[in-house]
FIFITOR-399560 format. One line per 3 residues: their letters; for each residue x, y, z of C-alpha. Coordinates in nm, 3 decimals. Example, Ala and Ser with C-alpha at 12.3 -4.5 7.8 and 13.67 -1.06 7.14 Angstrom:
# residues 2
as = 1.230,-0.450,0.780; 1.367,-0.106,0.714;
//
This chain:
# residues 579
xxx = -13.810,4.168,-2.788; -13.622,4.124,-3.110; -13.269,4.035,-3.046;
xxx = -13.141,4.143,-3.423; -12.919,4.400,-3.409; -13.016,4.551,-3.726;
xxx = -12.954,4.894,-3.903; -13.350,4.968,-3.882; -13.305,4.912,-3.507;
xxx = -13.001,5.103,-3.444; -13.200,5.459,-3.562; -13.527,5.320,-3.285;
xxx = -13.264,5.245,-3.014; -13.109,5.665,-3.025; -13.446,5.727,-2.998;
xxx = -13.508,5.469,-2.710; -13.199,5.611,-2.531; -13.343,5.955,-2.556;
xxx = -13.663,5.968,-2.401; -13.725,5.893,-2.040; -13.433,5.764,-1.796;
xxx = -13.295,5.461,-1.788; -13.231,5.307,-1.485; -12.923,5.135,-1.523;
xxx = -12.696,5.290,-1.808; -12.396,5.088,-1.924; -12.063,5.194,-2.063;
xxx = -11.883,4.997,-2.199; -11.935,4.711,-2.499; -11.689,4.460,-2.409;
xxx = -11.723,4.117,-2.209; -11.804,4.306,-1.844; -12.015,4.563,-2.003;
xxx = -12.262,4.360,-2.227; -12.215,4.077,-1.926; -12.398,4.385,-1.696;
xxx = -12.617,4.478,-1.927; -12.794,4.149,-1.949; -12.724,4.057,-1.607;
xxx = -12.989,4.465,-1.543; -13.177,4.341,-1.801; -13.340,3.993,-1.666;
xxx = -13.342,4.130,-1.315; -13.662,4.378,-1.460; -13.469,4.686,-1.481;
xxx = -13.469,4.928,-1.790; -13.110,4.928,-1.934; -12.925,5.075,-2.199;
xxx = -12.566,4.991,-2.313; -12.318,5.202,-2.509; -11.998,5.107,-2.688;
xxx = -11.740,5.324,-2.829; -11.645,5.095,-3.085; -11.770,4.752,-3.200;
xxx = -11.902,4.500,-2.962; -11.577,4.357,-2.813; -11.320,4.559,-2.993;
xxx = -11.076,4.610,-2.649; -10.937,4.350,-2.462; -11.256,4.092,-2.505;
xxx = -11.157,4.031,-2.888; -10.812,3.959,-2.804; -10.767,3.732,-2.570;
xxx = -10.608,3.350,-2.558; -10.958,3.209,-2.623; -11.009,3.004,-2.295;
xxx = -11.233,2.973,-2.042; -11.035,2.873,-1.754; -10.961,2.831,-1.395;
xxx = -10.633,2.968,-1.424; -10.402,2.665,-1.376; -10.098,2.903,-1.237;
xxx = -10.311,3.116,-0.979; -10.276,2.775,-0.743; -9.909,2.853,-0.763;
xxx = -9.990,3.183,-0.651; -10.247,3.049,-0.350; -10.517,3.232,-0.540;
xxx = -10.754,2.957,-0.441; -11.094,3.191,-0.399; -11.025,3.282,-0.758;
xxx = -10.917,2.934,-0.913; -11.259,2.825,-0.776; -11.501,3.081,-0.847;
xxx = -11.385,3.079,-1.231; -11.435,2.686,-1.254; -11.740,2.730,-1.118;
xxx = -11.818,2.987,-1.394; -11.620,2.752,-1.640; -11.919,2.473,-1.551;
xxx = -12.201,2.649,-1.622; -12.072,2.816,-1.967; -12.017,2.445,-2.081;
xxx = -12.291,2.305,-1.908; -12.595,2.555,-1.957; -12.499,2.897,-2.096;
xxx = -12.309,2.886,-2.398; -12.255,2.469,-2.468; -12.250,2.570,-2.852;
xxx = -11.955,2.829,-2.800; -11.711,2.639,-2.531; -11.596,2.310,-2.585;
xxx = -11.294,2.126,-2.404; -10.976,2.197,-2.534; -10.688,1.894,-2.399;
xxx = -10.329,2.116,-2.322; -10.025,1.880,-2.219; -9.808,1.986,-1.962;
xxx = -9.479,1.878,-2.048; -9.213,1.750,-1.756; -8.878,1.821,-1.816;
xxx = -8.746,1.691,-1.458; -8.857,1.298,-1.349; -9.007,1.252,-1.067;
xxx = -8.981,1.559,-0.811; -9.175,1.746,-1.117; -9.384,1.505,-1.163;
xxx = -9.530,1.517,-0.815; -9.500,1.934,-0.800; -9.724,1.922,-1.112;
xxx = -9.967,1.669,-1.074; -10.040,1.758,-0.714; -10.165,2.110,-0.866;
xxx = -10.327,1.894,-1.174; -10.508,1.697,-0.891; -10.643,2.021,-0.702;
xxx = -10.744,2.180,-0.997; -10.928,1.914,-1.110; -11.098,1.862,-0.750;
xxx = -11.200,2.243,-0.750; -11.394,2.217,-1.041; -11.598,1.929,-0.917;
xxx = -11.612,2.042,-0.575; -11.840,2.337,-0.837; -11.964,2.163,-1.074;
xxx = -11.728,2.320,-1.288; -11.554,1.965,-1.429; -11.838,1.817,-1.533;
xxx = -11.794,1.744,-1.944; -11.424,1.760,-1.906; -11.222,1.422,-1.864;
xxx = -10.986,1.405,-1.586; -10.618,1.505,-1.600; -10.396,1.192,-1.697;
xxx = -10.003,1.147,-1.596; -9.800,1.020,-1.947; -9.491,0.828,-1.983;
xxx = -9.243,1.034,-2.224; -9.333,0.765,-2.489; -9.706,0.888,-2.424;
xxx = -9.656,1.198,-2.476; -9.469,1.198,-2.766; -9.782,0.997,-2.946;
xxx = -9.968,1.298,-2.822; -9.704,1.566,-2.940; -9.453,1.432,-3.178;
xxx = -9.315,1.770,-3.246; -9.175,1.831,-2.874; -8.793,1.775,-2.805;
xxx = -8.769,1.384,-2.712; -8.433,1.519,-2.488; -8.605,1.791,-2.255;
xxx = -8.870,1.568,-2.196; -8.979,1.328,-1.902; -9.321,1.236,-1.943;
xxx = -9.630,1.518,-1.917; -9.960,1.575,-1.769; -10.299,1.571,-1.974;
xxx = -10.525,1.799,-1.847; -10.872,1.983,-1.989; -11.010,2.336,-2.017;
xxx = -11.276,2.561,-2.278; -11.225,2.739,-2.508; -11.411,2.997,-2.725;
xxx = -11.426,3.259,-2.982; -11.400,3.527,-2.752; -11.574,3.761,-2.992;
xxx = -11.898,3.595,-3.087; -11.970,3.496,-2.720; -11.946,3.928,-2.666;
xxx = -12.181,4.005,-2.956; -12.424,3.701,-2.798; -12.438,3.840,-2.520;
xxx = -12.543,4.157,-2.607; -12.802,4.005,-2.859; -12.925,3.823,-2.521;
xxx = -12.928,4.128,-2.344; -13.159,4.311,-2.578; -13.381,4.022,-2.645;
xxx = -13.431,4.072,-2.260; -13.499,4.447,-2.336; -13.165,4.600,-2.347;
xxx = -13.082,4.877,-2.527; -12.779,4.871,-2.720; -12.597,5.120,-2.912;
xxx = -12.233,5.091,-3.067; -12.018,5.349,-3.206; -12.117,5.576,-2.964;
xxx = -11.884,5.729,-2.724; -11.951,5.951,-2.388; -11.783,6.270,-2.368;
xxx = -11.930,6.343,-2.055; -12.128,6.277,-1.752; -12.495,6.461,-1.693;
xxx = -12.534,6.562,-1.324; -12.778,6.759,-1.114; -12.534,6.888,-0.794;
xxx = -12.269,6.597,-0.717; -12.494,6.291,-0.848; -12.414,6.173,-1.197;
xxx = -12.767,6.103,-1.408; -12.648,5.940,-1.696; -12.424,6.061,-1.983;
xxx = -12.410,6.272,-2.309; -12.314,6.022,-2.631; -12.158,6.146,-2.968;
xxx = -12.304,5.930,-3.194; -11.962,5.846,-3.437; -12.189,5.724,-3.717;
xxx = -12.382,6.064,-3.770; -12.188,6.322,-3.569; -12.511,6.396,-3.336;
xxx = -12.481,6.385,-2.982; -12.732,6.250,-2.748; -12.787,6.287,-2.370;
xxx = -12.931,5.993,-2.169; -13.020,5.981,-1.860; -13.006,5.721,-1.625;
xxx = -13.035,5.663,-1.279; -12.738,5.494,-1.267; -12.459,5.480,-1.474;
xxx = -12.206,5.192,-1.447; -11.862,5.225,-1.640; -11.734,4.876,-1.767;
xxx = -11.415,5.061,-2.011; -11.221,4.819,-1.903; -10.798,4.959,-1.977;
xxx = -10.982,5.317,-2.003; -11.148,5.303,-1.702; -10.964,5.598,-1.532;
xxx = -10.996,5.788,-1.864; -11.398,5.757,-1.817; -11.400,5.844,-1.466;
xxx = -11.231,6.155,-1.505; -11.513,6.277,-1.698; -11.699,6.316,-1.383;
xxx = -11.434,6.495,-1.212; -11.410,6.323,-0.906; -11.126,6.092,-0.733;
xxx = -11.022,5.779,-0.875; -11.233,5.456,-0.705; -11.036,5.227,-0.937;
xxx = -10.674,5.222,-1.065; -10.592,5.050,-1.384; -10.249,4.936,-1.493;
xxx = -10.307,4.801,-1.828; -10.079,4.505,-1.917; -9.993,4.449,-2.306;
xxx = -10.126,4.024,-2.447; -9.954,3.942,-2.774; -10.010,3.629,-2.935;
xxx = -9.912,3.501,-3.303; -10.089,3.255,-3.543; -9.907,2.977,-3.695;
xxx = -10.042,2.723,-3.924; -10.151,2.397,-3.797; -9.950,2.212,-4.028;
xxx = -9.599,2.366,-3.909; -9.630,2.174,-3.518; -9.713,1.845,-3.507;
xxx = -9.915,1.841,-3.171; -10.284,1.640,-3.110; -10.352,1.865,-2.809;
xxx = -10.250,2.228,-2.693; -9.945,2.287,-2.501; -9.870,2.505,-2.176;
xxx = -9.530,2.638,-2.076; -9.390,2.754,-1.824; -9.172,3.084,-1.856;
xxx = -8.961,3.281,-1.649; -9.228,3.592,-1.660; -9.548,3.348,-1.689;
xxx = -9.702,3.084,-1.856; -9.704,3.016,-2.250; -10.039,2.865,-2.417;
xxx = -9.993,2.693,-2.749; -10.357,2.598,-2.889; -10.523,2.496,-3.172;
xxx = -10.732,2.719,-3.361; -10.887,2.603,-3.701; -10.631,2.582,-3.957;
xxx = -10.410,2.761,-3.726; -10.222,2.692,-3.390; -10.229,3.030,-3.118;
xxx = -9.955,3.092,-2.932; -9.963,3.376,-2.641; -9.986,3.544,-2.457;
xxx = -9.715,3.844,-2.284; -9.774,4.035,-1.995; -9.599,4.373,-1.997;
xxx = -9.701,4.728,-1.903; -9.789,4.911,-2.201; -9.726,5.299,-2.121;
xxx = -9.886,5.425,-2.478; -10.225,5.521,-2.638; -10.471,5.278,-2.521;
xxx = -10.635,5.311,-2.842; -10.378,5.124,-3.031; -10.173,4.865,-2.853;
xxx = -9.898,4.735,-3.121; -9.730,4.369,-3.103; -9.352,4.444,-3.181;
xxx = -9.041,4.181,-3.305; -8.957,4.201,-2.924; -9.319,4.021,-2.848;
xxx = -9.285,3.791,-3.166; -8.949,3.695,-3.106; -9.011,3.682,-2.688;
xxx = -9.285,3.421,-2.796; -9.082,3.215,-3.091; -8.855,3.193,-2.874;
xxx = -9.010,3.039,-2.575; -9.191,2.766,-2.770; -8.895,2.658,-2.944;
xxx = -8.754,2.555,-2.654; -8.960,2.257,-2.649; -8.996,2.257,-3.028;
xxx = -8.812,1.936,-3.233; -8.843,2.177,-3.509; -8.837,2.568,-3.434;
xxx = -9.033,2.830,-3.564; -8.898,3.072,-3.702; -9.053,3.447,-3.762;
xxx = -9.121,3.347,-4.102; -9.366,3.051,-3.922; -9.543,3.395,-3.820;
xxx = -9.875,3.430,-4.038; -10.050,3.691,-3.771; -10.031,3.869,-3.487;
xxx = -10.269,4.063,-3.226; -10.276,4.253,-2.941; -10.474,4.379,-2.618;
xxx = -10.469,4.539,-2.285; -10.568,4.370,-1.981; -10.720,4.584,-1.742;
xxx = -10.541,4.520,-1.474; -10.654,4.628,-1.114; -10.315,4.778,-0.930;
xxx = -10.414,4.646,-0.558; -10.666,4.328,-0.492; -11.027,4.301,-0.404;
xxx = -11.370,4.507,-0.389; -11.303,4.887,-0.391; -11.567,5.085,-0.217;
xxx = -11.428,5.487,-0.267; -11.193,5.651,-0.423; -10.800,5.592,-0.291;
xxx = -10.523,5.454,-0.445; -10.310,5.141,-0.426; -9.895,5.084,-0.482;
xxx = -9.838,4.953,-0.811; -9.649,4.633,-0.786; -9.283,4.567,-1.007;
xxx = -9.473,4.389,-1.296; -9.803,4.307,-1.432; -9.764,3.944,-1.397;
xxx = -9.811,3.931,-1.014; -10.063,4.190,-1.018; -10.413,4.036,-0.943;
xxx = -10.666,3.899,-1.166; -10.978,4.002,-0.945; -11.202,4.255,-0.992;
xxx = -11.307,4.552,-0.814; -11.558,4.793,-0.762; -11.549,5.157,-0.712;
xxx = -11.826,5.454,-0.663; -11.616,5.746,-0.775; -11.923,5.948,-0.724;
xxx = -12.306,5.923,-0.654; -12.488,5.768,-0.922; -12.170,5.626,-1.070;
xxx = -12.033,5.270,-1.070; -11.728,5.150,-1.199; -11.645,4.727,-1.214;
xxx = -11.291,4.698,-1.425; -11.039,4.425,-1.354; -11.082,4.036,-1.358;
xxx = -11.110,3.805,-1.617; -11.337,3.683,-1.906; -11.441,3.350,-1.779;
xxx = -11.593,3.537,-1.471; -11.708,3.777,-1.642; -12.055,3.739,-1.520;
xxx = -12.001,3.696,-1.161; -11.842,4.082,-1.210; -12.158,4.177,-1.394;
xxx = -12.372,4.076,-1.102; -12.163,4.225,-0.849; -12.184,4.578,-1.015;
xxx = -12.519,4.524,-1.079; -12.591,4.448,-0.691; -12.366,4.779,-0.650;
xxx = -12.607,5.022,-0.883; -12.957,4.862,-0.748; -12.771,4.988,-0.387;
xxx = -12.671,5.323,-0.581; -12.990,5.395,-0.693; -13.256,5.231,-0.469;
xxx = -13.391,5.071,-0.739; -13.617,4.793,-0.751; -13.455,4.490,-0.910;
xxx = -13.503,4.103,-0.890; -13.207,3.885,-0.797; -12.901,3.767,-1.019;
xxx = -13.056,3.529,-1.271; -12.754,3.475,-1.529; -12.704,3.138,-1.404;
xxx = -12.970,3.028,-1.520; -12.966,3.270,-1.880; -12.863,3.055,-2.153;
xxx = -12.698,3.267,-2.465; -12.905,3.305,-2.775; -12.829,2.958,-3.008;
xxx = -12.741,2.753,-2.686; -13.084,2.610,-2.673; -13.166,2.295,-2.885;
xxx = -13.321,2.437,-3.219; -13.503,2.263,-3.526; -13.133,2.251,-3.741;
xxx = -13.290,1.968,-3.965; -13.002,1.627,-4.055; -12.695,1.652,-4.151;
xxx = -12.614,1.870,-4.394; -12.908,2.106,-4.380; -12.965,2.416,-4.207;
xxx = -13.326,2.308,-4.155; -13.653,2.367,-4.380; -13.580,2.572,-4.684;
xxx = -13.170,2.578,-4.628; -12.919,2.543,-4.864; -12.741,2.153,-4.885;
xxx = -12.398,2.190,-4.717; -12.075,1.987,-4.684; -12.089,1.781,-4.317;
xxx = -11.801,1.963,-4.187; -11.930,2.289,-4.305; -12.275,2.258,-4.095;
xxx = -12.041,2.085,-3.822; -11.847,2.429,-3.819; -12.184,2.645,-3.860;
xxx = -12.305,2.488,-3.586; -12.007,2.595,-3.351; -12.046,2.938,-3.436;
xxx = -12.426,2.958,-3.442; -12.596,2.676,-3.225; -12.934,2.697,-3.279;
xxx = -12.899,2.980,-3.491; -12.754,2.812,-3.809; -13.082,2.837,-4.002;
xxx = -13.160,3.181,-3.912; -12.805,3.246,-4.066; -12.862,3.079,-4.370;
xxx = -13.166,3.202,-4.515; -13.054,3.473,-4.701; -12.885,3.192,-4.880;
xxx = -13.225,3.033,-4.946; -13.272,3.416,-5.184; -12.952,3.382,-5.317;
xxx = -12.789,3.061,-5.332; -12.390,3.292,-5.365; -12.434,3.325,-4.998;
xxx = -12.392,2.963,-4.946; -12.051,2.967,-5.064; -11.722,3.112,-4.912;
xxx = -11.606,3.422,-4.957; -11.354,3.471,-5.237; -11.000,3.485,-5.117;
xxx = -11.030,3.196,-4.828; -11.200,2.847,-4.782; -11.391,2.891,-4.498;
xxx = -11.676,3.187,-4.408; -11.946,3.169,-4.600; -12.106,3.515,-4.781;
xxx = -12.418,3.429,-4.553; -12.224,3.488,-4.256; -12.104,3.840,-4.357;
xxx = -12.449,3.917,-4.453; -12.575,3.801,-4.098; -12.308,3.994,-3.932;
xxx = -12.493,4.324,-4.073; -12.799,4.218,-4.065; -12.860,4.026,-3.710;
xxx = -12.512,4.118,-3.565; -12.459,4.518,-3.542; -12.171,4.512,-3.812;
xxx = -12.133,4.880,-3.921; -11.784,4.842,-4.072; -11.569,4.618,-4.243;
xxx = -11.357,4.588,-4.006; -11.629,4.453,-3.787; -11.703,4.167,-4.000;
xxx = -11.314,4.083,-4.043; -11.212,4.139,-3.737; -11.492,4.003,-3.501;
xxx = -11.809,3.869,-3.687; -11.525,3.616,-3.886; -11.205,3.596,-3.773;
xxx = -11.040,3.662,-4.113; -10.810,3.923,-3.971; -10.593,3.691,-3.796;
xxx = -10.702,3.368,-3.982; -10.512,3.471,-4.296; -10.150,3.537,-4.400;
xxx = -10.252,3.813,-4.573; -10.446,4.010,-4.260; -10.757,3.957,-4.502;
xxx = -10.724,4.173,-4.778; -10.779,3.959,-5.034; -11.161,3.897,-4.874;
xxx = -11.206,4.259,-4.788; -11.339,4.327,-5.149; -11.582,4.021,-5.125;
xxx = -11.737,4.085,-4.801; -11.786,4.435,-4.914; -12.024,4.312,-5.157;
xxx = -12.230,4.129,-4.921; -12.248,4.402,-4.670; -12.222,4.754,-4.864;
xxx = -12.576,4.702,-5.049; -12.708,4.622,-4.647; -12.529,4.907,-4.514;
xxx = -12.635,5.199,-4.813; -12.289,5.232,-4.881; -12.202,5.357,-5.234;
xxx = -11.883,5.354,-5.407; -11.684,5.605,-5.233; -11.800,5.444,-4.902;
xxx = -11.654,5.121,-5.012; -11.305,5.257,-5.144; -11.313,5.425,-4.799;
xxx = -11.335,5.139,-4.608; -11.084,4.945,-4.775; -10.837,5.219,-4.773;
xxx = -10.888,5.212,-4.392; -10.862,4.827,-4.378; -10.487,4.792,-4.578;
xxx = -10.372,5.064,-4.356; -10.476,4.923,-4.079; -10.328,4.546,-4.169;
xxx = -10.009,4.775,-4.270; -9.983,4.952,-3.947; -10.000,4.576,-3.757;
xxx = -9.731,4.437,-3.987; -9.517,4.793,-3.956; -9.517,4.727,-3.625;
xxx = -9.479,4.345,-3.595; -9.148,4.361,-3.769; -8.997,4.636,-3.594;
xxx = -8.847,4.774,-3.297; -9.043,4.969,-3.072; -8.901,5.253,-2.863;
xxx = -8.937,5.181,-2.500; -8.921,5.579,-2.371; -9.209,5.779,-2.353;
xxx = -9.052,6.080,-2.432; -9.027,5.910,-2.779; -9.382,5.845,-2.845;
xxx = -9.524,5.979,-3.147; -9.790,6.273,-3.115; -10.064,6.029,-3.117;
xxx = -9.922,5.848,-2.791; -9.829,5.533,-3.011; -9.460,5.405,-2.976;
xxx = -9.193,5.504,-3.236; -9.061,5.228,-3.480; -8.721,5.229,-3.562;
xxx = -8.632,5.006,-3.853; -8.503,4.627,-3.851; -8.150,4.630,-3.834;
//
């Protein structure tokens, strides 16, 4: 089947999700959900996925950008899940998504000779011996022990008097919001059927077993009921919120922990490889990204609306402040050119869930556990919430195992190791400089960059560019995305909104100073005449986008209200002016 995601598809799949039954149907677009959805879909079974939002708008859009083992779970004994997610590490650089991850170098600096030296590189060591002992360290150099004088070649911006030498290590990273919207582009060239902007108000039953769910449909209002023989709920932070639309006990209990993380340009620390930290609370990532270098993340409960998790100058100054401790020159909020946020779904208890029950919430979110679990809240329901992204297929499979039990159904085994993501495989890209026969001629490091985005995909991305040769260039108000990547985003890549394309199809949101409204007006039009949108569609969407950007920086800059009881009708926090 056709993996574009185009508008001419998304009126066949409502009508695909309508007739019949399904016999897995997932909710949920985010890394678990679309994860399950191709994990159903290339074991043979007929599957349909719904979002609420875009592909990856929650948690799986906001996230440090690694693929990882999880360096500080050895200093919590975590071993089972250090391993498992180097194994899952391996095979995204290896097989699945080579043209998304690539190995990232993060310096460990030592502020204590000798005794931390030892502490450090011991855990180094095993880390690096877990992943092989997987398969998961393969394409990744070994860690390295540096003299101080070493590692200030490597990181001439770090404090020469707090340091004692550091240790090299490697992990992946990724743009955690393309690999989403590939793999739900995998899942339906496999036969998936997905459907975004479409949120379930409610479970269908017949007597106590759940057969699928009735959709509202946000882009026309309508509301749909499909059936399936399964449902599995993948929400994620609003996992209890879905499974109290069946009525039933909780199987899973969520305590969602606020991630912030601010962008500052590349220029402003003068680093060669990323940096990790260690806080009182955590760990601190510094890493590079493009022009830009990401630092992150927090981990604090977050008692608001889901719906909107806001970074506040508490978060930006919490993270400032903890990198500047190493800093020869420190940041100061100025240094700040963007901020996000997300919600970790965070399982309150450990391990595999089989019924509904409850588990003590521990003091803070940081010890809580990073594994996932899986509930049956009632028959013909599923719910897999928890864990992390780089294992996010190992949770696919085991919810998948968990609905083929559900529902008797007749499924193959777990292929996704062997699955490789749409672009991974070798393609005909043409030399250097071309995006193959009939592409436009492009700078070196812009096909370089196309390439990391795309893979094997890069022609198929340029040749609207090949009609009109405006797409080759970038947008208007930044140097870098090219009109023929907005244009893709709508017309291969389910964009319905602008916020889509600036948010996750580019990363222009958090990429420029400005939250991207200078670009807005040139990527809407690229996309309005693909969409049908007219004028007043267009002013609409803008409107949305600068209040939006304005709501983020409201909030970055202020103070937020820690009581409930102060919480605006909407459930977001009150902001009380700088003072």
């Amino acid at each position: 089947m056709s993996s574009a995601l185009t508008p001419e598809r998304r009126l066949q799949d409502v009508a695909c999700l309508t007739s019949g039954v399904l016999d897995v149907l997932v909710v949920g677009g985010g890394v678990t959900g679309a994860g399950t959805a191709l994990d159903a879909a290339t074991r043979g079974l007929r599957v349909g996925l719904v979002e609420a939002q875009d592909w990856g708008a929650g948690t799986s859009s906001k996230s440090s950008k690694l693929v990882h083992g999880g360096l500080r779970y050895l200093q919590m004994l975590d071993f089972r899940l250090v391993r498992e997610a180097l194994r899952e590490r391996g095979l995204l650089l290896q097989r699945l998504a080579p043209h998304l991850v690539r190995p990232v170098p993060i310096l460990y600096p030592l502020q204590v000779p000798f005794v931390e030296r030892a502490y450090v590189g011991a855990g180094v060591a095993l880390y690096d011996l877990l992943g092989l002992s997987t398969g998961g360290g393969r394409g990744l150099p070994h860690h390295r022990h540096l003299s101080k004088r070493q590692a200030l070649r490597a990181a001439p911006g770090l404090r020469a008097d707090v340091l004692a030498g550091a240790v090299l290590y490697y992990d992946g990273q990724l743009d955690d919001a393309r690999f989403v919207v590939e793999l739900v582009r995998t899942a339906a060239a496999y036969g998936a059927v997905p459907l975004s902007r479409a949120t379930v108000i409610g479970f269908l039953s017949d007597g106590d077993r759940v057969q699928g769910a009735r959709v509202r449909d946000a882009e026309t209002g309508a509301e749909h009921d499909v059936r399936a023989r399964v449902t599995v709920s993948a929400t994620g932070a609003w996992t209890e919120e879905t499974e109290a639309l069946a009525g039933r006990g909780r199987a899973v209990q969520i305590r969602p922990s606020k991630g912030v993380h601010i962008l500052v340009a590349r220029h402003r620390l003068d680093f060669t490889t990323g940096l990790i930290l260690r806080t009182e609370r955590s760990v601190l990532f510094v890493l590079p990204w493009g022009e830009h270098w990401l630092i992150g993340t927090t981990d604090t409960d977050w008692p608001y609306t889901k719906g909107r998790p806001l970074a506040t100058r508490a978060d930006v100054d919490y993270l400032v402040g903890e990198v500047n401790t190493v800093l020869a020159r420190p940041l100061s909020r100025d240094d700040v050119e963007a901020v996000f946020a997300g919600l970790r779904p965070l399982v309150a208890g450990s391990g595999v869930v089989r019924g509904p029950g409850e588990t003590k919430p521990e003091a803070g979110t940081t010890r809580l556990s990073r594994e996932h679990a899986i509930g049956r809240p009632a028959p013909g329901l599923v719910v897999v919430s928890g864990g992390k992204l780089t294992t996010y297929r190992v949770m696919a499979a085991d919810a998948v195992d968990a609905a083929v039990d559900e529902g008797q159904l007749h499924a193959l085994a777990c292929r996704t190791a062997r699955v490789p993501l749409l672009g991974a495989r070798p393609g005909r890209l043409g030399p250097p400089g071309t995006a193959g026969v009939g592409g436009p001629d492009l700078p070196p490091d812009q096909m370089e960059r196309l390439r990391g985005r795309y893979g094997s995909l890069v022609g198929e991305v340029l040749a609207a560019a090949a009609a009109d040769p405006s797409l080759a260039r970038p947008l208007t108000g930044q140097a870098t995305y090219l009109g023929a990547e907005a244009a893709y985003a709508v017309t291969h890549e389910g964009a319905r909104h602008l916020e889509d394309v600036l948010s996750r199809r580019t990363r222009l949101a958090i990429e420029t100073s400005d939250g991207a409204l200078a670009t807005a007006p040139a990527v809407t039009r690229v996309i309005a005449p693909l969409l049908g949108w007219g004028p007043d569609e267009v002013a609409a969407e803008l409107d949305d986008w600068r209040q939006q950007v304005e709501l983020r920086e409201e909030a970055a800059f202020t103070v937020a209200e820690d009581s409930d009881a102060a919480a605006r009708a909407d459930g977001t926090p009150t902001l009380l002016p700088l003072p």
